[in-house]
C-alpha positions in Angstrom: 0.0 0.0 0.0 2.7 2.6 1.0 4.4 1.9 -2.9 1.0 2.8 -3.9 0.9 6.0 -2.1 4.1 7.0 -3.2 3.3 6.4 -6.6 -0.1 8.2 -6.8 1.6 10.7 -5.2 3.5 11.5 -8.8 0.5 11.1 -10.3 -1.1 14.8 -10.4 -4.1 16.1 -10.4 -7.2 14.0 -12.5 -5.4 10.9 -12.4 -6.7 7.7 -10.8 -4.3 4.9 -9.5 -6.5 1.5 -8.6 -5.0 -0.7 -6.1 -5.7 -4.2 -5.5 -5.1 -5.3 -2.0 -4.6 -9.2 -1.1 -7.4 -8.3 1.7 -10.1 -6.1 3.2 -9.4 -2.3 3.7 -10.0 -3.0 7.4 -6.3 -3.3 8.1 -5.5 -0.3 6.2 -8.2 2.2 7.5 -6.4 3.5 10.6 -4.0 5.2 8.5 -4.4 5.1 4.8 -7.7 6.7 5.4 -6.7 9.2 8.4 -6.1 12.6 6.9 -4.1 13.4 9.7 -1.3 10.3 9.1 -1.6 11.0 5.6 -0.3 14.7 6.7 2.4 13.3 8.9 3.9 10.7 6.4 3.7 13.6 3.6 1.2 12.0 1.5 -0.8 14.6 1.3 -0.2 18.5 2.3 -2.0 20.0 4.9 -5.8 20.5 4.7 -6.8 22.0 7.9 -8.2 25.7 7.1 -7.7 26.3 11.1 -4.2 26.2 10.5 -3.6 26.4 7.1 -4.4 29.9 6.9 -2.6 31.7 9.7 0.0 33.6 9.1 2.6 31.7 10.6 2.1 28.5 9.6 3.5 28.3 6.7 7.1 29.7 8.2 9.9 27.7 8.5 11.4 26.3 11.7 14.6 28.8 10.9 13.2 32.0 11.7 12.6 31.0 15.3 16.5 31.3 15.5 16.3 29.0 18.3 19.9 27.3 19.8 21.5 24.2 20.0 20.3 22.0 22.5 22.0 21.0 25.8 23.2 16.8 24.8 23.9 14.4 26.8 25.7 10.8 26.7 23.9 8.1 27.4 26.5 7.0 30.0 25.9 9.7 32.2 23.2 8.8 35.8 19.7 9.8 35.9 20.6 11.7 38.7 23.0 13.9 36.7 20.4 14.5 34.0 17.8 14.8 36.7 20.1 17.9 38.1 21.4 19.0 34.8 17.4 19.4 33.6 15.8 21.3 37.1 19.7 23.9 36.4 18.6 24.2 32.7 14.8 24.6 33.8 13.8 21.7 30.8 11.8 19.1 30.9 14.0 16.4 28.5 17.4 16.2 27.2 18.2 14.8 23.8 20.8 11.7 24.5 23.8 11.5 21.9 26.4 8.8 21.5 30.2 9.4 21.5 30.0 10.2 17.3 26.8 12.6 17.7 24.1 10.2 16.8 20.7 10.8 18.2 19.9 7.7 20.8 17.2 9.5 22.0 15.2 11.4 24.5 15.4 11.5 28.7 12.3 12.9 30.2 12.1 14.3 33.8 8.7 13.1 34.0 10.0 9.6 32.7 12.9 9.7 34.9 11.3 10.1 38.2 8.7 7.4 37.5 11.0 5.1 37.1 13.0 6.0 39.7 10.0 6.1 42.3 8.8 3.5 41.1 12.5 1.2 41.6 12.6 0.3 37.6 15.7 2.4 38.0 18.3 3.9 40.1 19.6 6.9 40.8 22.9 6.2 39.7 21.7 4.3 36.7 22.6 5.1 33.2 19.9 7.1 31.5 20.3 4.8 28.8 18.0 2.3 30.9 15.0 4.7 30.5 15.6 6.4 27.0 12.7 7.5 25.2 13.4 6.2 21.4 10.1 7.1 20.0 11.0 10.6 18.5 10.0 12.5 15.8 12.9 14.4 13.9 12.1 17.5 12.0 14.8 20.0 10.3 14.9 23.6 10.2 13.4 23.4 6.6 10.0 22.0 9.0 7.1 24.7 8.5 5.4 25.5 11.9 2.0 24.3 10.6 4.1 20.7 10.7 5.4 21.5 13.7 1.9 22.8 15.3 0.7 18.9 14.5 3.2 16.8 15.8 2.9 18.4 19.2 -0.4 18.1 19.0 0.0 14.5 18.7 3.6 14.1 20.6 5.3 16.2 23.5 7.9 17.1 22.1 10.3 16.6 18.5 13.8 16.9 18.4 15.5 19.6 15.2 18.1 17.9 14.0 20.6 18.7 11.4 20.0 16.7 8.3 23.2 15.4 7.7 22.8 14.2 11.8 18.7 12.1 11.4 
């Protein structure tokens, strides 16, 4: 199905693309026919008038001029990322390994669950409760995009395109 989307994708306007599927649509409707993961997978482009049509929706992620994020290794102890996150007043940390590649995200919230909870220790890596589920945007990201993945997610890490 997603070859099938991709190619009516090139399509343009007026033309029809039939696709035979091996079974019912049932397995396909909670995304193939959700406007809204259509959006996020760039099938299709925004539709929403709500959003579509404020003024700064269609600007890019770049004029924010926001900076580089505070990283941290995924050696360091919850404990350190705990304190380095109430100094920094934020509420996660991206996690990079040793050659800069994205790992992940630590959450305070996530964090001091686990830690009350005795999943995890204090002095435990934050590797052990590293959120892996992220969405990665670039500064290219309009904030119409951005304005519906936080509506969906709580958070999504910018990253440099030469770093996803």
């Amino acid at each position: 199905m997603s070859c099938a989307m991709l190619a009516a994708r090139d399509l343009g306007p007026g033309k029809h693309c039939v696709v035979i599927l091996p079974d019912s649509v049932r397995n396909y409707m909670t995304k193939f026919l959700s406007d809204q993961w259509m959006m996020d997978k760039d099938f299709i482009t925004e539709s929403d008038d709500s959003i579509k049509n404020l003024w700064w929706s269609k600007e890019k992620l770049s004029v924010l001029q926001l900076p580089t994020p505070l990283t941290v290794l995924p050696t360091i102890s919850c404990q350190e990322a705990i304190a380095i996150m109430k100094k920094e007043r934020c509420g996660q940390l991206p996690v990079v390994d040793n050659e800069g590649i994205i790992q992940g995200v630590v959450t305070l919230d996530i964090l001091m669950a686990n830690i009350i909870s005795s999943k995890i220790e204090g002095s435990s890596p934050v590797q052990k409760s590293l959120y892996t589920q992220i969405t990665k945007i670039t500064l290219d990201t309009t904030l119409g995009k951005l304005f519906r993945i936080l509506d969906r997610d709580n958070f999504a890490l910018i990253v440099n395109v030469a770093c996803t």
